[in-house]
N, C-alpha and C positions, 0 to 999 in steps of 0.2 A: 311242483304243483301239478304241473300236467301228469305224474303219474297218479297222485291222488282224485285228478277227476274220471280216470277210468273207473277205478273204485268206486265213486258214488255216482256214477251216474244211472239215470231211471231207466228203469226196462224199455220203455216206451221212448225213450233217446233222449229224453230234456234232462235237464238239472234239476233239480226242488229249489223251493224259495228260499229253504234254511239249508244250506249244503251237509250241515252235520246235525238239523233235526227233520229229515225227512219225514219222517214220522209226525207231523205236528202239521206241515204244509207238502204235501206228496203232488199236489197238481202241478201243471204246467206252467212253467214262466218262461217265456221266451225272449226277453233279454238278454238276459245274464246268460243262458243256454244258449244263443246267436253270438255274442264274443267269447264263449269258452269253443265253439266250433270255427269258431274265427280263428281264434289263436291256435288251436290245433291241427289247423292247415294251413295258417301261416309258418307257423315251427317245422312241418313237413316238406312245405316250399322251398323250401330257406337249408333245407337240412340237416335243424337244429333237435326236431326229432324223427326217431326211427319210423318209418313209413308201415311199416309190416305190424307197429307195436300200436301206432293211433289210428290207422285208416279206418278199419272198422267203429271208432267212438265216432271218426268224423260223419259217417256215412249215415249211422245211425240219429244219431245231433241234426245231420240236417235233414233228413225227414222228417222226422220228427216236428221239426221247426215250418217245413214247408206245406207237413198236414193242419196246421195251425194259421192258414192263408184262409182267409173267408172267401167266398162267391164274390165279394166285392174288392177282393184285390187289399184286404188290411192284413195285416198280423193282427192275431188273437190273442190271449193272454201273458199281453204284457202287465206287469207290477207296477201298480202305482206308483209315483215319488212318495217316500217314508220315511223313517228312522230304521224300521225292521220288514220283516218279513210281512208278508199281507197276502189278501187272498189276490186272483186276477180268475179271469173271465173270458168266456170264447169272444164275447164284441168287445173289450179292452185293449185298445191300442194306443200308443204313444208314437209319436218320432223317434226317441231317444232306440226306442226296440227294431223300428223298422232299419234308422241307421246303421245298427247294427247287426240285422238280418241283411242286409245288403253289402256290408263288408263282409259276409262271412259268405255270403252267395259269389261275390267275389273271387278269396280265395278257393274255394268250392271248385268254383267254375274251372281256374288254372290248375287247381291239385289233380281234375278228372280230365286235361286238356279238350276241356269244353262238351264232354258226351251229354 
Protein backbone atom coordinates (compact mmCIF):
# COMPACT_ATOMS: atom_id res chain seq x y z
CA UNK A 1 0.00 0.00 0.00
CA UNK A 2 2.47 2.49 0.82
CA UNK A 3 4.24 2.00 -2.37
CA UNK A 4 0.99 2.66 -4.28
CA UNK A 5 0.54 5.93 -2.48
CA UNK A 6 3.62 7.35 -3.83
CA UNK A 7 2.16 6.80 -7.13
CA UNK A 8 -0.78 8.64 -6.71
CA UNK A 9 -0.17 11.08 -4.92
CA UNK A 10 -1.01 14.91 -5.88
CA UNK A 11 1.64 17.29 -7.07
CA UNK A 12 0.62 19.69 -4.51
CA UNK A 13 1.26 16.80 -1.64
CA UNK A 14 -2.42 15.70 -0.75
CA UNK A 15 -4.24 12.56 -1.82
CA UNK A 16 -7.58 13.00 -3.89
CA UNK A 17 -10.88 12.11 -2.43
CA UNK A 18 -11.08 9.20 -5.04
CA UNK A 19 -7.52 7.73 -4.74
CA UNK A 20 -8.03 5.92 -8.15
CA UNK A 21 -10.52 8.59 -9.76
CA UNK A 22 -8.39 11.64 -9.32
CA UNK A 23 -9.75 12.89 -12.14
CA UNK A 24 -13.36 13.26 -10.85
CA UNK A 25 -12.32 15.02 -7.27
CA UNK A 26 -8.50 16.45 -7.85
CA UNK A 27 -8.87 18.96 -4.81
CA UNK A 28 -7.63 18.73 -1.37
CA UNK A 29 -8.84 16.36 1.37
CA UNK A 30 -6.87 16.47 4.23
CA UNK A 31 -8.06 13.65 6.18
CA UNK A 32 -7.38 10.84 4.55
CA UNK A 33 -4.05 12.80 3.27
CA UNK A 34 -3.11 13.50 7.37
CA UNK A 35 -3.11 9.40 8.05
CA UNK A 36 -1.60 8.38 4.86
CA UNK A 37 1.42 11.04 6.21
CA UNK A 38 0.95 9.54 9.42
CA UNK A 39 1.49 6.12 8.53
CA UNK A 40 4.34 6.93 6.40
CA UNK A 41 6.30 8.25 9.19
CA UNK A 42 5.23 6.13 11.37
CA UNK A 43 6.61 2.98 9.02
CA UNK A 44 9.86 5.12 8.79
CA UNK A 45 10.05 5.39 12.60
CA UNK A 46 9.56 2.05 13.30
CA UNK A 47 11.72 0.95 10.41
CA UNK A 48 9.25 -0.80 8.74
CA UNK A 49 9.89 1.53 5.72
CA UNK A 50 12.88 2.72 3.77
CA UNK A 51 13.64 6.19 4.82
CA UNK A 52 15.40 7.41 1.50
CA UNK A 53 12.31 5.71 -0.46
CA UNK A 54 9.20 7.76 1.63
CA UNK A 55 10.80 10.90 3.23
CA UNK A 56 10.22 12.85 0.46
CA UNK A 57 6.00 11.72 0.16
CA UNK A 58 6.18 12.53 3.88
CA UNK A 59 7.69 16.01 3.48
CA UNK A 60 5.60 16.83 0.85
CA UNK A 61 2.12 15.26 2.61
CA UNK A 62 2.87 17.47 5.32
CA UNK A 63 3.02 20.64 3.73
CA UNK A 64 0.86 20.30 2.09
CA UNK A 65 -1.48 19.43 4.98
CA UNK A 66 0.05 22.35 7.02
CA UNK A 67 -0.68 25.03 3.93
CA UNK A 68 -4.31 23.85 4.59
CA UNK A 69 -4.34 25.61 8.46
CA UNK A 70 -6.43 28.69 8.22
CA UNK A 71 -5.44 32.23 10.13
CA UNK A 72 -7.81 30.67 12.72
CA UNK A 73 -5.74 27.69 13.72
CA UNK A 74 -8.48 25.00 11.77
CA UNK A 75 -7.68 22.48 9.19
CA UNK A 76 -9.39 23.25 5.88
CA UNK A 77 -10.60 20.79 3.65
CA UNK A 78 -11.69 18.05 5.36
CA UNK A 79 -14.51 15.61 3.55
CA UNK A 80 -17.60 15.38 4.99
CA UNK A 81 -18.92 11.94 6.74
CA UNK A 82 -20.49 10.01 3.31
CA UNK A 83 -20.66 6.90 1.70
CA UNK A 84 -18.20 8.33 -1.16
CA UNK A 85 -16.24 10.79 -2.23
CA UNK A 86 -17.44 14.46 -2.01
CA UNK A 87 -16.34 17.73 -2.54
CA UNK A 88 -14.45 19.72 0.81
CA UNK A 89 -13.65 23.27 1.17
CA UNK A 90 -10.87 25.81 2.54
CA UNK A 91 -13.48 26.63 5.86
CA UNK A 92 -14.50 22.68 6.11
CA UNK A 93 -13.25 21.14 9.22
CA UNK A 94 -14.06 18.28 11.22
CA UNK A 95 -12.27 16.73 14.43
CA UNK A 96 -12.13 13.43 12.84
CA UNK A 97 -9.28 15.51 10.17
CA UNK A 98 -7.68 17.61 12.87
CA UNK A 99 -7.07 14.24 14.96
CA UNK A 100 -5.52 13.03 12.40
CA UNK A 101 -3.36 16.07 11.30
CA UNK A 102 -2.15 15.95 14.78
CA UNK A 103 -1.00 12.39 14.78
CA UNK A 104 0.63 12.80 11.68
CA UNK A 105 2.35 16.15 13.11
CA UNK A 106 3.25 13.87 15.75
CA UNK A 107 5.22 11.38 13.90
CA UNK A 108 6.44 14.32 11.65
CA UNK A 109 7.76 15.85 14.46
CA UNK A 110 10.06 12.56 15.67
CA UNK A 111 10.85 11.58 12.00
CA UNK A 112 12.60 15.38 11.66
CA UNK A 113 13.76 15.04 15.57
CA UNK A 114 11.86 18.04 16.22
CA UNK A 115 13.52 20.80 13.37
Amino acid sequence: MAKKLLAIQMPQGHWAMSLLGQEFYPGPETSGSSFFVYGLAWGINRGVLDKATYIDAVKRGWNAMAGYVTEEGMLGYVQPIGGGPGMAWADKSEVYGTGAFLSAGSEVYTLFGGE
